[in-house]
C-alpha positions as CSV (number, residue, x, y, z in Angstrom):
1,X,0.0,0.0,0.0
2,X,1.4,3.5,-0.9
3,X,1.4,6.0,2.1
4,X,-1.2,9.2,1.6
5,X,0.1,12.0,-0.1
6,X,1.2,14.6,2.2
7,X,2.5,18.1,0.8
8,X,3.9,20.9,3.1
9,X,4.1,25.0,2.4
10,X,6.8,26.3,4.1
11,X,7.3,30.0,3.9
12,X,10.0,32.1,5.6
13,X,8.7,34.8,7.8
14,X,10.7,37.4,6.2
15,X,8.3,39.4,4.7
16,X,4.4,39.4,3.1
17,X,3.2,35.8,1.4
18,X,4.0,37.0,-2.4
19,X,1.9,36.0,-5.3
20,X,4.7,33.4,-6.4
21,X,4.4,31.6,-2.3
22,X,0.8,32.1,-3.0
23,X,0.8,29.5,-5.9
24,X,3.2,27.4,-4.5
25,X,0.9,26.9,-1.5
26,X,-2.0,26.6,-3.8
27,X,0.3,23.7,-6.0
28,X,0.4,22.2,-3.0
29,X,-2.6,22.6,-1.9
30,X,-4.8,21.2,-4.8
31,X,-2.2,18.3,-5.1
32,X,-2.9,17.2,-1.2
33,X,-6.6,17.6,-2.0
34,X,-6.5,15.6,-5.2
35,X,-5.2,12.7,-3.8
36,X,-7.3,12.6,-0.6
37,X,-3.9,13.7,1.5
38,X,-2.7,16.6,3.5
39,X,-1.1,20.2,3.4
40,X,0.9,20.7,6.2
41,X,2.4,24.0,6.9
42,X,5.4,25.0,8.1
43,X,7.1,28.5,9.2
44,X,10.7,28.4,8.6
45,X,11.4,30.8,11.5
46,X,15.1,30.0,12.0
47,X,16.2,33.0,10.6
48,X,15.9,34.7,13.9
49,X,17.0,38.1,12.8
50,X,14.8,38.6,10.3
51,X,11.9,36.4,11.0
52,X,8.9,38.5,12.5
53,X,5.3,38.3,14.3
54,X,3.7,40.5,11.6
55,X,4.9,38.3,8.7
56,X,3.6,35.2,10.2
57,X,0.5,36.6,10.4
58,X,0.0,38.6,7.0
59,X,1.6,34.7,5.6
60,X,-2.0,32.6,7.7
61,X,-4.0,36.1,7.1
62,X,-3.0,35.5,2.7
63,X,-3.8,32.2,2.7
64,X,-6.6,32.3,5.0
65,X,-8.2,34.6,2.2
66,X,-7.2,32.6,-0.3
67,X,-9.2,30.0,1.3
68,X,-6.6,27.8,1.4
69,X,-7.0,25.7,4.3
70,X,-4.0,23.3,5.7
71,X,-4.6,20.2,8.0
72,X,-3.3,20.0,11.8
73,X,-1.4,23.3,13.8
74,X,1.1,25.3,12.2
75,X,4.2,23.6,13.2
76,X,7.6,26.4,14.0
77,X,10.8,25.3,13.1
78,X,12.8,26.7,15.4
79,X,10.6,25.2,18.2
80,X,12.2,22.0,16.7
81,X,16.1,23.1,16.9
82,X,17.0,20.2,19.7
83,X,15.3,17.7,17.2
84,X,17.5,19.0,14.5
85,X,20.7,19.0,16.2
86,X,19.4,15.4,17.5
87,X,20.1,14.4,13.8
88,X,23.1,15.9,13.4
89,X,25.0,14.3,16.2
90,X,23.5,10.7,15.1
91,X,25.4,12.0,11.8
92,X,28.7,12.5,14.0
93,X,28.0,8.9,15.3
94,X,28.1,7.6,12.2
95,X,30.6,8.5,10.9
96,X,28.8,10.2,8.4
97,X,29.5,13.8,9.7
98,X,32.7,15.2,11.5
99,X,33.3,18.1,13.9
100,X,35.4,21.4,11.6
101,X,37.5,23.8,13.1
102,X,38.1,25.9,10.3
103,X,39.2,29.6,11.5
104,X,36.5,32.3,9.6
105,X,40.3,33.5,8.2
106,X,41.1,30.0,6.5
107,X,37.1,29.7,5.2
108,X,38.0,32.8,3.3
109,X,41.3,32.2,1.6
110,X,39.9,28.4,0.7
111,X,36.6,30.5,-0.9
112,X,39.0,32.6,-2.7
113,X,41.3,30.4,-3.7
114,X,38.5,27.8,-5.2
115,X,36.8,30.9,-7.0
116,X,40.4,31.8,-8.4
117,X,40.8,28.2,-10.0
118,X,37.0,28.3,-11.1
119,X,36.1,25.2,-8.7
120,X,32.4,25.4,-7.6
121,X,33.2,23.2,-4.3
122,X,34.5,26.0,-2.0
123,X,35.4,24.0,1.1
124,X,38.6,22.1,1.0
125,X,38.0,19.2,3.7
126,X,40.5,20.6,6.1
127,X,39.4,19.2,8.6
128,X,37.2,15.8,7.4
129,X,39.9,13.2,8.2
130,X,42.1,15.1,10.7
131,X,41.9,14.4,14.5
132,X,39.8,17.0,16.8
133,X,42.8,16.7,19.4
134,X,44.3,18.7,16.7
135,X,41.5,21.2,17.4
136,X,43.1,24.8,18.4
137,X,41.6,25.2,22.2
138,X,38.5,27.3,23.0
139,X,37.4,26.8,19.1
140,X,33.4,25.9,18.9
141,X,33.5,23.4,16.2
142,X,30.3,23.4,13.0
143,X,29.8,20.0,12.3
144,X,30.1,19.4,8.5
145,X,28.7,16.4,6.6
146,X,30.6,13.4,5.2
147,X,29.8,14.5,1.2
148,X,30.1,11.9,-1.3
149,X,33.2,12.8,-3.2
150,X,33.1,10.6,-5.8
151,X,30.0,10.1,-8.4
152,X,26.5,11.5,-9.3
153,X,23.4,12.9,-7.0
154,X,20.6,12.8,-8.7
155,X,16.9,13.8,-8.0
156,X,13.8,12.4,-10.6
157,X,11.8,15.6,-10.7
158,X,8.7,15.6,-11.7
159,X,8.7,18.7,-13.5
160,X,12.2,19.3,-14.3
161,X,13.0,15.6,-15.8
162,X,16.1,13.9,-14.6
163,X,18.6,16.3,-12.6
164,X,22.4,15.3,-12.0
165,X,25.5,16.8,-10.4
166,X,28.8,15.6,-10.0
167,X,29.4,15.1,-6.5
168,X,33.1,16.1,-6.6
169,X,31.5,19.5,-7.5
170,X,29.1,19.6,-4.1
171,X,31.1,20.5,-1.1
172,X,31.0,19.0,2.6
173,X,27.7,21.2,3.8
174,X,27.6,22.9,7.4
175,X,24.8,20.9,9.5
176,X,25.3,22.6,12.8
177,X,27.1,26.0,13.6
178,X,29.4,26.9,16.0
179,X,27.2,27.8,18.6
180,X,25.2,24.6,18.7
181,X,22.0,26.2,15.6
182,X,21.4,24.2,13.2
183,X,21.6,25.4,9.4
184,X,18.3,25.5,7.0
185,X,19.6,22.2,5.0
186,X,19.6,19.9,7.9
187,X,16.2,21.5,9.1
188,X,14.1,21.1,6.3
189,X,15.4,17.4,5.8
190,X,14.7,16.5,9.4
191,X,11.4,18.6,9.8
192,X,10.3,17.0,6.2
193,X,10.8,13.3,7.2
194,X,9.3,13.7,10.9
195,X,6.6,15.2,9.3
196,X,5.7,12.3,6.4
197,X,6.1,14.5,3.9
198,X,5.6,12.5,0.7
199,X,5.6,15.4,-2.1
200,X,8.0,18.6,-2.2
201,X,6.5,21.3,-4.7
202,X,8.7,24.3,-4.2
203,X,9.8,26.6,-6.5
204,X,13.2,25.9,-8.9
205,X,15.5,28.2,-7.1
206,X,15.9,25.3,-4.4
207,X,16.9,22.7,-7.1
208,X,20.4,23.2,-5.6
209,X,19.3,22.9,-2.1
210,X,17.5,19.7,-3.7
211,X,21.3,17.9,-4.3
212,X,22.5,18.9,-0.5
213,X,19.3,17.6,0.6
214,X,19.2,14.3,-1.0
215,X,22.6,13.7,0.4
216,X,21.8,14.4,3.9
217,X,18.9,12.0,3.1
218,X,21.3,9.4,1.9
219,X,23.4,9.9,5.0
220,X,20.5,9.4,7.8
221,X,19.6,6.3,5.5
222,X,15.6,8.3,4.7
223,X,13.9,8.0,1.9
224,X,13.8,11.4,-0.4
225,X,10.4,12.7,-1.0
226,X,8.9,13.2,-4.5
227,X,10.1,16.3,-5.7
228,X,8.6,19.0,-7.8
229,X,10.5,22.4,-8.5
230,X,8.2,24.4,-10.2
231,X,9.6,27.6,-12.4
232,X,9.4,30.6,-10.6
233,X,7.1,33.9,-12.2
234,X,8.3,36.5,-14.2
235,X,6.6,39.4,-15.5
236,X,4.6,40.4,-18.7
237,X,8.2,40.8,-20.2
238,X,10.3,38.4,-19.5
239,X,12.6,39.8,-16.5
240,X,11.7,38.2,-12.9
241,X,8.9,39.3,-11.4
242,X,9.4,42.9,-9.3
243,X,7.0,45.3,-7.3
244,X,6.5,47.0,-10.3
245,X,5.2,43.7,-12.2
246,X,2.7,42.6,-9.6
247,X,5.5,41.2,-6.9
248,X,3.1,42.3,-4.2
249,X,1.7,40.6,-1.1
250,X,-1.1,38.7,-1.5
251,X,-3.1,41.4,1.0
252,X,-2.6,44.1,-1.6
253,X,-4.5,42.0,-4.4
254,X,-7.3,42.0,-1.9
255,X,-6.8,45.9,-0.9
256,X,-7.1,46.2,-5.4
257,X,-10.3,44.5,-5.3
258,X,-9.4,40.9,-6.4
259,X,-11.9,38.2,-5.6
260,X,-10.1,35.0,-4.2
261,X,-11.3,32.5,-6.2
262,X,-10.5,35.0,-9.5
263,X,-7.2,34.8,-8.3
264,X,-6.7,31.5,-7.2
265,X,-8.0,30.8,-10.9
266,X,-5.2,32.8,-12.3
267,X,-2.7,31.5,-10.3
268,X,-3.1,28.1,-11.2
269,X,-2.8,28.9,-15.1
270,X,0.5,30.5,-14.4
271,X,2.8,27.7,-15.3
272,X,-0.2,24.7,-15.3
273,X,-2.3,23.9,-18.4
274,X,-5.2,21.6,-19.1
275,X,-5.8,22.2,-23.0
276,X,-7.6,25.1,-23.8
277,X,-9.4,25.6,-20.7
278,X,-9.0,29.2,-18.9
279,X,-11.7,29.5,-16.4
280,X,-11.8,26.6,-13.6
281,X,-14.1,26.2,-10.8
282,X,-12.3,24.8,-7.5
283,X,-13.7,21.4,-8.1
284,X,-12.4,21.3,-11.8
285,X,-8.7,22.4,-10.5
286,X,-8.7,19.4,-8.3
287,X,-9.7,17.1,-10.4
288,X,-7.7,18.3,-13.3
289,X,-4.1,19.4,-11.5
290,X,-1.2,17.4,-12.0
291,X,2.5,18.3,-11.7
292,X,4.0,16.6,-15.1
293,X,1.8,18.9,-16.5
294,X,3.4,22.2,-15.2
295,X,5.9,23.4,-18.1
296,X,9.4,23.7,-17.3
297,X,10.0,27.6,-18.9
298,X,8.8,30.5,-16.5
299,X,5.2,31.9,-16.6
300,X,4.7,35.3,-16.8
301,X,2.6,37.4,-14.8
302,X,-0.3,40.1,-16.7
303,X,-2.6,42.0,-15.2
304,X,-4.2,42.6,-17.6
305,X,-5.4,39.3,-18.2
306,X,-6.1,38.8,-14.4
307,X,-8.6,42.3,-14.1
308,X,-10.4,40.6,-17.2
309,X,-10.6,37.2,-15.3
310,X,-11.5,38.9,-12.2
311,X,-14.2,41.2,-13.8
312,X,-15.9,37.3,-15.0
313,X,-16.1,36.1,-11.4
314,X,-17.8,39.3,-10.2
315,X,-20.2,39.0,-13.2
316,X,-20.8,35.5,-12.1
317,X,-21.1,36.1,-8.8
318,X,-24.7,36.0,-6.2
319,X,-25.3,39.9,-5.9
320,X,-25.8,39.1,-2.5
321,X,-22.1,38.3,-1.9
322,X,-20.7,40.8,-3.8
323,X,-22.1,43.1,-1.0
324,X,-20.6,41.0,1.4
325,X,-17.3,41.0,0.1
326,X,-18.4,44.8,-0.9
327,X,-18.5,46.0,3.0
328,X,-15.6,43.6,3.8
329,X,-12.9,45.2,1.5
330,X,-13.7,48.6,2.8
331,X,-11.4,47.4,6.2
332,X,-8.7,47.1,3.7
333,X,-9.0,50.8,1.4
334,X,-8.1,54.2,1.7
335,X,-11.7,55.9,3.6
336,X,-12.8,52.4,3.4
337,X,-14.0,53.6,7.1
338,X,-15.9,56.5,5.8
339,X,-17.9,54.7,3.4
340,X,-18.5,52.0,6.2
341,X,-20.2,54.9,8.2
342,X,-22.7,54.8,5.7
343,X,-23.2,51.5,5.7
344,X,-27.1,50.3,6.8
345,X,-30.4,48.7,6.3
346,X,-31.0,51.5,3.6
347,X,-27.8,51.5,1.9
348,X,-27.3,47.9,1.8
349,X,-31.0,47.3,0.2
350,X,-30.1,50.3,-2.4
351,X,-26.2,48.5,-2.9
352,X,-27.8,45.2,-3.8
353,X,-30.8,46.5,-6.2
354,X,-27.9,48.4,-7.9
355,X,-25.5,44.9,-8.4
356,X,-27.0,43.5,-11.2
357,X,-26.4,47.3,-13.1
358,X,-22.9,47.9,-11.0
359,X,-21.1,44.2,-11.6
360,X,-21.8,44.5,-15.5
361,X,-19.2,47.1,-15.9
362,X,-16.8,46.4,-12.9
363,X,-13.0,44.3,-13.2
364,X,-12.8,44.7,-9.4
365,X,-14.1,45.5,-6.0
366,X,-12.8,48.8,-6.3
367,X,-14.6,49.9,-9.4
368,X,-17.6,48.4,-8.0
369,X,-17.2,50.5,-4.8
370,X,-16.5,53.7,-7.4
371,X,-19.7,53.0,-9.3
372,X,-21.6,53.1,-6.4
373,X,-20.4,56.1,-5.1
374,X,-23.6,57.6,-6.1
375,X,-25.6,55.7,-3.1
376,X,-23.4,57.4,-0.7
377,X,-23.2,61.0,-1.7
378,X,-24.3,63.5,0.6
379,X,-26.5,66.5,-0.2
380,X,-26.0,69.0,-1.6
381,X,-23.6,66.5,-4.2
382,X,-20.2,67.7,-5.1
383,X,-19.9,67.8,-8.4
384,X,-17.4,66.9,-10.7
385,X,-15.9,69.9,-12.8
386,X,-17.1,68.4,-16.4
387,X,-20.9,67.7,-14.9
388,X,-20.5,71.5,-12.8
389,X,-19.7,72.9,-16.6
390,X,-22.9,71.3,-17.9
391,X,-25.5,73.2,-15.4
392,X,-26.0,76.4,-17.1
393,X,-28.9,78.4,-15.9
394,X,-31.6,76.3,-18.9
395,X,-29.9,73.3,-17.8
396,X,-31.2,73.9,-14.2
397,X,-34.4,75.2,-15.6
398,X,-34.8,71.9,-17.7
399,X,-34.2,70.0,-14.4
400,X,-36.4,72.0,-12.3
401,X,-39.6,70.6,-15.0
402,X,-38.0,67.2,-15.0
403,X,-38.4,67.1,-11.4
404,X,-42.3,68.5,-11.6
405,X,-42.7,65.3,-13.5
406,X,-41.2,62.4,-12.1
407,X,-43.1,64.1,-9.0
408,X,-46.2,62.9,-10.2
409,X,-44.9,59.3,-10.2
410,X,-46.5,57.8,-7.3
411,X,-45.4,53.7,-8.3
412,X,-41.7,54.4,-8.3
413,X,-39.6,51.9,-10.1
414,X,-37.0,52.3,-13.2
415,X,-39.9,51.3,-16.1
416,X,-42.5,54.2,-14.6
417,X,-39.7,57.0,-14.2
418,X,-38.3,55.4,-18.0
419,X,-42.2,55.9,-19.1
420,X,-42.4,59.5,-17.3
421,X,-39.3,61.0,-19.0
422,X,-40.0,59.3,-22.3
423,X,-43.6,61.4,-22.5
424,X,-41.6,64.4,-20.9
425,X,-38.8,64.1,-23.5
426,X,-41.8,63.5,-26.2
427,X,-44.2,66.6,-25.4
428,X,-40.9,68.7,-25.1
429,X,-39.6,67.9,-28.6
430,X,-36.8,66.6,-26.8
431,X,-34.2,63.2,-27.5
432,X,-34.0,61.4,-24.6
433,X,-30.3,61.7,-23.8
434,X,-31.3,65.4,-23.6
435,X,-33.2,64.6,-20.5
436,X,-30.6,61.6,-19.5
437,X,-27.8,63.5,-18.8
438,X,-29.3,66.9,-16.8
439,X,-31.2,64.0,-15.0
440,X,-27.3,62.3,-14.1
441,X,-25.5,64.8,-13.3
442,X,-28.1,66.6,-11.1
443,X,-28.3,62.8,-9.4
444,X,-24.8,61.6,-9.0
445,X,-23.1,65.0,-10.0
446,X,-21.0,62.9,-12.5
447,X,-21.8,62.8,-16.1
448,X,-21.2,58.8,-16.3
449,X,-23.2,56.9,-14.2
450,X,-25.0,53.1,-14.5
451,X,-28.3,53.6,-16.0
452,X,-30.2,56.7,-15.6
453,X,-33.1,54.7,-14.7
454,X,-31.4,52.1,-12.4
455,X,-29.6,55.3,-10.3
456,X,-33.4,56.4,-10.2
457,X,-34.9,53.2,-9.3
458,X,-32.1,52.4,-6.4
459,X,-32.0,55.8,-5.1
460,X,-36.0,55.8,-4.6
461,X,-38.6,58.7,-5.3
462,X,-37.4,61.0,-2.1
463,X,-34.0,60.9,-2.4
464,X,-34.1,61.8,-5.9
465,X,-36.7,64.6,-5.8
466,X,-34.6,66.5,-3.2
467,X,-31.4,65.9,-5.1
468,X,-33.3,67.4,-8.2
469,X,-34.4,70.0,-6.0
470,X,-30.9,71.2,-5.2
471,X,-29.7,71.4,-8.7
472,X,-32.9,73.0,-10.1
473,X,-33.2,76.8,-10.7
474,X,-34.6,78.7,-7.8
């Protein structure tokens, strides 16, 4: 019987979870989840220096958002340092590792002197078969491991094919430092096994660290996991992927208006294919993902093509929810609080009769929130300098009769205000975009709008009389 697939994320606490953690976490994710396993996750917190409270929590707040859900507690690695070094001194017993004593003076002129004769193995092995009673007194040994110095390690990646190095190019690897910490390599091998990891999916800028790993695998006699390195995300033209591409945290694609699922959907088409298909449900990513399938060239990132993915999910979406997700975003935008002020029974009934009219024309929250700015004006409106240009003195006359007649509507809804300003624009020898636009920008003091009859409809008959009335000639 094969053992469940389990798959880890492990992040460093360094800074924000970044769109290219965010689809490794979701790789790993729909991989677990396709093959009835686990995602475990992991916070690679040995970094002590730069490892902070405030990244760990924007990392679980991103991919709580995401709605990316991992099984069990979120295990720390640097709670597991004794663990670690545990390993390393069952290395020492083994003959397998050995204690160095290299001075930080004779580490430098053996790095210089390799990089002089273009060698990639930078450490020497002063110290791998000498005695430590040679050890100069008071010196806190690293232990180092016993590197194979002689043939091939290779890793069968399931995206990148077959991977070899020459071992006689890999040097003897530092497992422990000199004051007793253990180093990255020898963490994420002994947190991986103790953990039952079966899959790694990381991205390719740890192939190397794949090699070191396999042979502190070999050493402790565990078996290697499966290992994916998927290529990492550049942007729309070819360089790697910087702030000014879309390297942002994954909180700021929520503070832009992104829905989650629109970008989980994007995400998983960066670097993945399934034939033609562009648009996945949740469901249809499970059941579809598969790593041989993820190319081996780097996937480029495009806004562009995410706002237009986006602006399909919020077309799709329950006009319900988008409110929802409407009220939530405003914790997360410039005088998001302001607008939340104005949030109640009233509001919200006039936010959702305006969705249907709003979503049609929106590629994110934010332009949903901007078209709807016109259920939260306050009286008397502030107008916009093109729609202040546009009331001249017959202009406010015209909307002073306009008013007169939608006053007589009693059955207020957007086909008998349509039916009273089509018979006003008739007896008045008037088109109707004549009385459209007066009728706008004397209601939203804006000249684009949704539909003049939807803005009258969700603004009801008071609110619009009285904002007529302000605008209309005295």
């Amino acid at each position: 019987m094969t053992s469940p697939v389990v798959t880890r994320f492990a992040p460093s606490p360094t800074g924000f979870l970044h769109i290219g953690g965010a689809r490794t976490a979701l790789f790993n994710w729909l991989y677990a989840k396709k093959h009835g396993g686990k995602m475990l996750l992991r916070i690679e917190d040995t970094d002590r220096e730069r490892s902070t409270e405030p990244a760990i929590a924007a990392i679980l707040d991103g991919l709580k958002w995401l709605e990316l859900d991992w099984d069990g507690d979120v295990i720390y690695q640097f709670s597991r340092a004794a663990r670690h070094r545990e390993a390393a001194e069952s290395l020492l017993a083994s003959g397998r590792a050995y204690r160095c004593y290299a001075t930080p003076e004779e580490l430098t002129a053996m790095r210089e002197k390799a990089r002089a004769e273009g060698r990639t193995r930078l450490y020497d092995g002063l110290w791998r078969d000498r005695d430590p009673s040679e050890a100069p007194a008071g010196m806190k040994p690293t232990i180092r491991l016993k590197a194979p110095q002689t043939g091939e390690t290779v890793i069968d990646d399931q995206v990148q094919g077959r991977v070899v190095w020459q071992n006689e190019n890999l040097d003897d690897l530092v497992l422990l430092r000199g004051d007793g910490n253990p180093t990255y390599m020898l963490a994420v091998v002994v947190d991986d096994h103790d953990m039952g990891v079966t899959h790694v999916i990381r991205g390719d800028d740890h192939l190397i660290n794949a090699a070191r790993q396999k042979q502190i695998y070999d050493a402790l006699e565990w078996t290697i996991p499966n290992m994916s390195h998927i290529p990492l995300i550049h942007g729309a033209d070819g360089a790697k992927l910087s702030k000014r591409h879309g390297a942002l945290g994954v909180e700021a694609y929520r503070a832009l208006g992104y829905l989650p699922a629109a970008l989980r959907n994007y995400l998983v088409r960066l670097g993945w294919g399934h034939g033609d298909q562009e648009i996945f449900s949740t469901e249809e990513m499970i059941d579809a993902f598969d790593l041989p399938a993820i190319g081996r060239s780097a996937a480029r990132f495009d806004f562009a093509k995410l706002e237009n993915l986006n602006g399909h999910y919020i077309r799709q979406a329950d006009d319900q929810s988008l409110v929802t997700m409407f009220e939530q975003l405003l914790d997360y935008v410039p005088d998001g609080a302001e607008l939340k002020a104005k949030l109640n029974d009233t509001t919200r009934a006039q936010l959702l009769r305006a969705m249907p009219s709003l979503k049609e024309r929106a590629k994110t929250l934010l332009e949903l929130i901007a078209g709807s700015y016109f259920i939260f004006a306050d009286r008397p409106l502030e107008l916009e300098p093109k729609a202040a240009a546009l009331l001249t003195p017959e202009t406010r006359e015209l909307i002073g009769k306009l008013r007169s007649a939608l006053e007589a509507v009693t059955d207020w809804n957007s086909e008998t205000t349509e039916a009273a300003m089509r018979n006003f624009a008739e007896q008045n020898n008037l088109k109707l975009g004549a009385v459209a636009q007066p009728l706008r920008v004397a209601l939203t003091g804006r000249t684009t709008s949704p539909g003049i009859f939807d803005v009258l409809a969700v603004l009801g008959r008071d609110q619009c009389l009285a904002r007529l009335g302000d605008q209309a000639a005295a």
